[in-house]
C-alpha positions as CSV (number, residue, x, y, z in Angstrom):
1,X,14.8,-1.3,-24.8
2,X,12.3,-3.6,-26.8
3,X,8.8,-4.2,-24.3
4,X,6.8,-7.3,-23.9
5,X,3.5,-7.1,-22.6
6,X,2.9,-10.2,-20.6
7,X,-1.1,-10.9,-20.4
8,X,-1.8,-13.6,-17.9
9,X,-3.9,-13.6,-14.6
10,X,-1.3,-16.1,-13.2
11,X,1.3,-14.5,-10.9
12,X,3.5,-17.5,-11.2
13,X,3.5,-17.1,-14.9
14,X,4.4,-13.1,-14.7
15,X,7.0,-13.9,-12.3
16,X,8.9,-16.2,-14.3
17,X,8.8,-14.1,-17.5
18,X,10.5,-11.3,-15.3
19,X,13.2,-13.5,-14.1
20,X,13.3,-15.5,-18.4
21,X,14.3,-11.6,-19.1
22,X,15.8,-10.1,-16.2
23,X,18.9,-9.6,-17.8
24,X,17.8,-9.1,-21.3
25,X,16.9,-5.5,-22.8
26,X,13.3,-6.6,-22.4
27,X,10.8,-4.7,-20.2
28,X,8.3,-6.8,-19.2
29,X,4.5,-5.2,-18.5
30,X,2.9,-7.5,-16.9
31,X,-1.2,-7.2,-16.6
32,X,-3.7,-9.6,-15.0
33,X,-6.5,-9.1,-17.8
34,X,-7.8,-8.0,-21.2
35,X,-9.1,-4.9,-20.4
36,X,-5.6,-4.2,-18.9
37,X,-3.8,-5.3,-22.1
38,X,-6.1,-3.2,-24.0
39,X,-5.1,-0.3,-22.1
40,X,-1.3,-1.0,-22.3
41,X,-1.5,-0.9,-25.9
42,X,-2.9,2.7,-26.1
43,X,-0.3,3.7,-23.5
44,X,2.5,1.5,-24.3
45,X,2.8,-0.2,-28.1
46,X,4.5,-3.7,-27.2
47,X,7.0,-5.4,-29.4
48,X,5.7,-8.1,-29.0
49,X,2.4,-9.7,-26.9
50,X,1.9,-12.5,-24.8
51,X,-2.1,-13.4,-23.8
52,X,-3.1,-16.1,-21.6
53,X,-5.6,-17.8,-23.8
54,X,-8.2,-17.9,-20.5
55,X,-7.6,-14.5,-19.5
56,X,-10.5,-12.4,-17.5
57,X,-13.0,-9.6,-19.2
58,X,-11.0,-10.1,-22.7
59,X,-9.7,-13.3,-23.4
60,X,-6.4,-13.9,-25.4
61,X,-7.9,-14.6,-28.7
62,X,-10.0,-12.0,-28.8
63,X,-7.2,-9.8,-27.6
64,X,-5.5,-11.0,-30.8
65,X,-8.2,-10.3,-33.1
66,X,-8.7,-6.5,-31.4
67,X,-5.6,-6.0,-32.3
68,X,-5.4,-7.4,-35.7
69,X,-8.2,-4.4,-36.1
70,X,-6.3,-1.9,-35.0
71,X,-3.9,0.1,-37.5
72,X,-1.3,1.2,-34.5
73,X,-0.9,-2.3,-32.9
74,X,-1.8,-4.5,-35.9
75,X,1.8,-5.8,-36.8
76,X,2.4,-6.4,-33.5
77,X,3.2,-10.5,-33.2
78,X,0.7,-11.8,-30.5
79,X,1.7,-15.5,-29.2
80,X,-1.2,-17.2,-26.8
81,X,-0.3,-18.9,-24.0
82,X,-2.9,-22.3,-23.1
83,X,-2.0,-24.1,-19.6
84,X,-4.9,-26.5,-21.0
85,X,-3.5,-30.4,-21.2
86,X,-6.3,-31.9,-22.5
87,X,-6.5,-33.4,-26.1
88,X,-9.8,-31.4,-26.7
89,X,-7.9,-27.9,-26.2
């Protein structure tokens, strides 16, 4: 089973990733912050990481440039997730 660490502080958003792969053979880890995603990475390498670009303590970007740094996790695709709607975002 392939895992997919979901970053976002947005219940809404975690609760529809679990239900987009309920019935995939995806595990979805879920985590409300940086720190959190930071963690899961020591404990749990991801195939693949989705941040919240706005997230608390760590945000997404800097989430992906951690990890860029890091030998273990570092080919690891990281794709950032923006609710922002504005042209300036």
């Amino acid at each position: 089973m392939r895992i997919l660490l979901l970053a976002d502080d947005s219940i809404t958003v975690q609760r529809v990733m679990a239900l987009t792969f309920a019935n995939e053979a995806i595990e979805v880890v879920a985590v409300s912050d940086g720190r959190q995603a930071i963690e899961k990475l020591t404990s749990q390498r991801p195939d693949i990481v989705l941040a919240g670009t706005t997230l608390p303590h760590v945000n997404g970007y800097d989430l992906a440039k951690l990890m860029r740094g890091r030998p273990d996790v570092k080919d690891v695709p990281v794709l950032l997730l923006s609710g922002a709607f504005e042209s300036v975002d």
